[in-house]
C-alpha positions in Angstrom: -10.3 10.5 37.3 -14.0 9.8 38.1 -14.4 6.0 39.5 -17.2 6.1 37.4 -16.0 6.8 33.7 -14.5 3.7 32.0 -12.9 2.5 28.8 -16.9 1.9 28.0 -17.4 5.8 28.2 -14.5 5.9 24.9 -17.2 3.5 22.9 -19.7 5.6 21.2 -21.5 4.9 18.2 -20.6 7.1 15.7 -22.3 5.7 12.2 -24.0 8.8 11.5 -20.5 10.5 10.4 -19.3 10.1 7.1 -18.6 7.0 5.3 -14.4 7.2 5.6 -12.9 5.7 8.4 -10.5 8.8 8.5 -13.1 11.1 9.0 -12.1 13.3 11.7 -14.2 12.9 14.8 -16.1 15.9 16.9 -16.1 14.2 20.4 -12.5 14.6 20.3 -11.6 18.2 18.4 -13.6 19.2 21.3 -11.3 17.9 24.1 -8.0 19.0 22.6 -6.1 21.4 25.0 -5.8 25.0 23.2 -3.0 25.5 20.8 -1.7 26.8 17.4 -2.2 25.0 14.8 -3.2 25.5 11.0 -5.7 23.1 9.9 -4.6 21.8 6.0 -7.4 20.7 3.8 -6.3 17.1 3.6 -7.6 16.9 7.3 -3.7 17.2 8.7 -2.8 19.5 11.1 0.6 21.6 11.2 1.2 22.9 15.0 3.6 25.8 15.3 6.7 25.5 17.6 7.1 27.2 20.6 9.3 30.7 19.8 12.6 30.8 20.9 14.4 34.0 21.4 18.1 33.8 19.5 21.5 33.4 21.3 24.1 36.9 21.0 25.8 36.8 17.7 29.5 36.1 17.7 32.7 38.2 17.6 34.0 39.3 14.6 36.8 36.7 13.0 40.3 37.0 12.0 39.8 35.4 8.4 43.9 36.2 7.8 44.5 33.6 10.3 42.1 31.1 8.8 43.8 31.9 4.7 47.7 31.3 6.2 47.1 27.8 7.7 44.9 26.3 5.0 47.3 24.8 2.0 45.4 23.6 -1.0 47.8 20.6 -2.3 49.3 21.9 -6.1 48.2 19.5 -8.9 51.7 18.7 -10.9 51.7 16.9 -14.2 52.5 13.7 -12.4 49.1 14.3 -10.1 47.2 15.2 -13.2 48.3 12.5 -15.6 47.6 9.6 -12.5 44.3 11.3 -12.0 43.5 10.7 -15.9 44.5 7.6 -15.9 42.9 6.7 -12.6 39.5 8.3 -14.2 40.0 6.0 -17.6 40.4 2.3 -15.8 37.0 3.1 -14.1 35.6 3.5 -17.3 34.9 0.1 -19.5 35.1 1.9 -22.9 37.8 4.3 -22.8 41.6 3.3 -23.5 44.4 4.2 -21.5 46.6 4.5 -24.5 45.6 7.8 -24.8 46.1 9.1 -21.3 49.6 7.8 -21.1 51.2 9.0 -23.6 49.2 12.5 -24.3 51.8 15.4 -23.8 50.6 18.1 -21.0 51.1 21.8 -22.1 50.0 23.9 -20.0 48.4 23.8 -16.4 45.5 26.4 -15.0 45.2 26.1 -11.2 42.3 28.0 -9.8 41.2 27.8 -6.1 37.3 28.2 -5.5 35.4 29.2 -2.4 32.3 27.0 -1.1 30.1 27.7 1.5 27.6 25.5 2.9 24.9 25.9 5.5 22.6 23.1 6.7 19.7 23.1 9.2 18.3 20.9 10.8 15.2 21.2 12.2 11.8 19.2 13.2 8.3 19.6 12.4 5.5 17.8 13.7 1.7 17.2 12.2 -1.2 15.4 14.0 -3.1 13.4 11.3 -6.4 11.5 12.1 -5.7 7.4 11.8 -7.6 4.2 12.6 -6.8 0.4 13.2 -9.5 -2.5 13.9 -10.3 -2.3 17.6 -9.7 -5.6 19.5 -11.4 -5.0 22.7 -7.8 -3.7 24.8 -8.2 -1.1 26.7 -8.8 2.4 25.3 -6.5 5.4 26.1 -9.4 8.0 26.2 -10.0 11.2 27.2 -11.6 9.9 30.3 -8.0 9.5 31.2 -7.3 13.3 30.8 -6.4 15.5 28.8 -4.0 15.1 25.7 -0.9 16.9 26.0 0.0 19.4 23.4 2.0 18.2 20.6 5.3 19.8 21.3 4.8 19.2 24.9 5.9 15.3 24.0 9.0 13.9 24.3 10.8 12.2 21.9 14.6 10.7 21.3 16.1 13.0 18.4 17.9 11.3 16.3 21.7 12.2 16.1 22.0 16.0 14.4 21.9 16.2 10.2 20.6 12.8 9.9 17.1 13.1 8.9 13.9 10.7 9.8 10.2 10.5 10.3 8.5 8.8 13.2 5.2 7.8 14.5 3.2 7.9 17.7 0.1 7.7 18.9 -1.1 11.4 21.2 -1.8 9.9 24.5 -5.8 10.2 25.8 -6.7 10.4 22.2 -8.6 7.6 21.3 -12.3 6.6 20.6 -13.7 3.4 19.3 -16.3 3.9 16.4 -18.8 1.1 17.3 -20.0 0.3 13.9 -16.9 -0.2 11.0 -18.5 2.1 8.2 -17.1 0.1 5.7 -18.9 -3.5 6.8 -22.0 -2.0 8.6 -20.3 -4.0 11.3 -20.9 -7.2 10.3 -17.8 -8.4 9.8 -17.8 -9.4 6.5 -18.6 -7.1 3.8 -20.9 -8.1 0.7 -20.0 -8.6 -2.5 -21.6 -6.6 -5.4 -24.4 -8.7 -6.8 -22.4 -9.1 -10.3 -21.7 -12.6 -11.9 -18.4 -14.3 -10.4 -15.8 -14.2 -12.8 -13.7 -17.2 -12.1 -17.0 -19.5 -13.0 -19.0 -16.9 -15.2 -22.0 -17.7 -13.2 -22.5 -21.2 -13.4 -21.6 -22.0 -9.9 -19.4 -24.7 -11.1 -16.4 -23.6 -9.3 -15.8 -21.9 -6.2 -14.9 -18.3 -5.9 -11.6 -18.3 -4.2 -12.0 -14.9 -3.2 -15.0 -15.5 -0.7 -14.6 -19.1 -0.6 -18.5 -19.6 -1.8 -19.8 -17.4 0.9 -20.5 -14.8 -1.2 -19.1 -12.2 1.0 -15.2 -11.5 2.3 -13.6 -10.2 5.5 -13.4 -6.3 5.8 -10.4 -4.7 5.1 -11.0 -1.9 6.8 -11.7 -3.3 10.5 -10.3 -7.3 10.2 -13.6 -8.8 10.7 -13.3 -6.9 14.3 -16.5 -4.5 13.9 -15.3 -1.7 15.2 -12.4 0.8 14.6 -10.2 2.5 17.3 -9.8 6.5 16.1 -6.8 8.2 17.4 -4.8 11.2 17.0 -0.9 10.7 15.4 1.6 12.5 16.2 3.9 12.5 13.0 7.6 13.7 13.5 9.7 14.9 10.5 13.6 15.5 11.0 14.7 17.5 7.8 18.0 19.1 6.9 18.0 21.8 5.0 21.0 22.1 2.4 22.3 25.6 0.8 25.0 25.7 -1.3 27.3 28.6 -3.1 30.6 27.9 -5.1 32.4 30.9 -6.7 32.6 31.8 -9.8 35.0 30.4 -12.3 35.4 30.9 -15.9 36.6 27.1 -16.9 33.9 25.0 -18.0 33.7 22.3 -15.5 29.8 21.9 -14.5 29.0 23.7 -11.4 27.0 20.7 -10.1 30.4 18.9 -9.6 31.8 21.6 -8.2 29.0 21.6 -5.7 29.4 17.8 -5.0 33.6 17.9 -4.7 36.2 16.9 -2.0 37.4 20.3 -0.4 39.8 21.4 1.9 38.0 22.9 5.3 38.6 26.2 5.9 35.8 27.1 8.6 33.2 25.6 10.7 30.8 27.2 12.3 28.0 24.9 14.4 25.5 25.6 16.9 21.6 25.9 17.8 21.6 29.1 15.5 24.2 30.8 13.3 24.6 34.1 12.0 25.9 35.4 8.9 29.6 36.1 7.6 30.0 39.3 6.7 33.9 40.3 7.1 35.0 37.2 4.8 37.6 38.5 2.3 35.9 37.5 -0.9 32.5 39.2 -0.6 30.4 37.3 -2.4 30.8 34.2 0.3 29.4 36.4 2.7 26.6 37.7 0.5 25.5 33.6 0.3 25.8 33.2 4.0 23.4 36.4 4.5 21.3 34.9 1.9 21.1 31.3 2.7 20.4 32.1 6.5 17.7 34.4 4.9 16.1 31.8 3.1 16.1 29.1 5.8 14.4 31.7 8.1 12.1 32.4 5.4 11.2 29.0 4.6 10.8 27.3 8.2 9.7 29.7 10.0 6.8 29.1 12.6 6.6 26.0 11.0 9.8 24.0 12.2 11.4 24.2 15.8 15.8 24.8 14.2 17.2 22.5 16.5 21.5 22.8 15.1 22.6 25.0 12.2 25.9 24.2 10.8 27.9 26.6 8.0 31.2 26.1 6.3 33.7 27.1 4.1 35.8 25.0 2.2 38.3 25.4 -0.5 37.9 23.4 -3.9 41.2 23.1 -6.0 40.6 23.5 -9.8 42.8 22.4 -12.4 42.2 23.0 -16.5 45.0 20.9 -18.5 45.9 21.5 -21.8 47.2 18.6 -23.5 48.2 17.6 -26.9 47.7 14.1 -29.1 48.0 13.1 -32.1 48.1 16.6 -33.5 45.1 18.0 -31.7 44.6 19.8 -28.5 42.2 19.7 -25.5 41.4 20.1 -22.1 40.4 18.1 -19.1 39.5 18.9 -15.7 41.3 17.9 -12.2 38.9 18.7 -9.1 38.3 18.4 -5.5 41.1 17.4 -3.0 40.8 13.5 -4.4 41.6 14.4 -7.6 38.6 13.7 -9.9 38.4 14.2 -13.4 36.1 15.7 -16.1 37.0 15.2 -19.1 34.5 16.0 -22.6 36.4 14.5 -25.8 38.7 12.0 -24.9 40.6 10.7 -27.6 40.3 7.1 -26.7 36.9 6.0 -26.5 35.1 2.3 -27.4 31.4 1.6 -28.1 30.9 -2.0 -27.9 34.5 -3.6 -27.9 34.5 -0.6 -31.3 36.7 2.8 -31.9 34.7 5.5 -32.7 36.3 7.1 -36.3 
């Protein structure tokens, strides 16, 4: 570094630019190292991720093998009448009546498919920022150059679990010498209008400038000036697709899509590729598809840092029951046994049966 550059070289005045603070400043778009980046019209900047080239896909599976030592648990009567009544006591307006002593008819047991994939990737942005400058010392570009934005290390946090963080690009900052909001003086004016807490009879003190007629900036603190940097901003997303199988009971597929299943298969690492030899071919249709649309949608734009795809089983269980002379159904799901359930016979409003 030359002796002769200082933190004083950092401090320019820079009132001429635009009134905002955020205002991006020239000194410093000039210094930036060369990189890709795609500039967004609310002054942010997106910066593409380093290409990576993929891994060898995998062997081809033996699904038989995965089928034979999974075992979906069978709902009996018994399970399906404790589910109902399990499903009623957590509800403060239906009676339990009902669900003990309705008479189960028939059972339909269907098993569905669900396949899952989930990636988890990071993006970063460099947004222009400010905070009141109070004379420290100034990380400049005096002090080199700013490293480029995927060049800086950061802890990630554990995989799937998504976050945002902050931090300031080292060698990016410059103090603006002048606050634009105050003119620099520290305090800024009040608009020559008559003080509403004493309708301008200067009676009573205005509690908002204390009777000086003027208040501290909120932009710079009553410091003066502003320190400019470049933020790093860190995003940790996971992605979420989802396919169930088609069934033809009426249980809402966004329950389906939420339920307790039984694992079948787990596959986890840096990058997956799609099934395409499972036995029911419309699971690996959505695995071709959801891989598809993750590529599609974070492409240049995200570094994929763990992809994770699975396949689970989700018991489905229609029973037909009869009481007092009518007949329904209700729903059994997922592995734990939840219930939907549309018309139950025993329902209160207010501490009041509903004729």
């Amino acid at each position: 570094m030359d002796p002769d550059l200082s933190d004083e070289d950092s401090v320019v005045d820079l009132s001429f630019e635009a009134e905002s603070p955020l205002a991006p400043l020239a000194e410093l778009l000039e210094r930036l190292p060369s990189c890709d980046w795609l500039l967004q019209g609310d002054g942010q900047q997106i910066f593409f991720p380093p290409s990576e080239a993929p891994g060898r896909p995998q062997e081809p599976r033996c699904w038989s093998s995965f089928l034979e030592h999974s075992r979906v648990p069978v709902v009996t009567e018994e399970v399906a009448r404790e589910a109902l009544l399990s499903f009623v006591n957590s509800k403060c307006c239906y009676g339990s009546a009902a669900a003990g002593n309705l008479i189960i008819q028939e059972l339909k047991p269907q098993t569905l498919c669900r396949y899952r994939l989930e990636t988890f990737s990071e993006s970063r942005i460099s947004e222009w920022t400010f905070q009141p400058f109070t004379s420290h010392s100034v990380d400049g570009p005096h002090r080199g150059a700013s490293p480029r934005l995927w060049d800086i290390k950061v802890q990630v946090p554990p995989m799937f679990q998504e976050d945002t963080r902050k931090f300031q690009v080292p060698h990016s900052s410059l103090v603006k010498a002048r606050c634009p909001s105050c003119s620099g003086a520290k305090r800024r004016a009040r608009q020559p209008r008559r003080c509403q807490l004493c309708s301008g009879s200067g009676r009573r003190r205005c509690s908002t400038c204390s009777g000086r007629g003027s208040k501290t900036c909120a932009t710079c603190k009553g410091e003066k000036k502003l320190l400019h940097f470049i933020q790093l901003v860190i995003v940790w997303k996971n992605s979420l697709f989802e396919f169930v199988t088609e069934h033809q009971l009426d249980c809402p597929a966004e329950l389906l899509a939420k339920a307790k299943g039984e694992n079948l298969f787990k596959d986890e690492n840096t990058m997956v590729y799609p099934i395409v030899d499972f036995p029911l071919r419309e699971i690996s249709l959505a695995s071709q598809r959801g891989i598809a649309e993750h590529s599609a949608a974070l492409g240049s734009r995200a570094r994929v840092l763990q992809q994770r795809q699975t396949i689970e089983l989700i018991p489905l269980t229609e029973v037909h029951y009869w009481y007092q002379g009518k007949t329904s159904v209700y729903y059994v799901y997922g592995t734990d046994h939840k219930v939907y359930v549309v018309d139950y016979p025993e329902r209160y409003c207010c501490g009041c049966t509903i004729i």
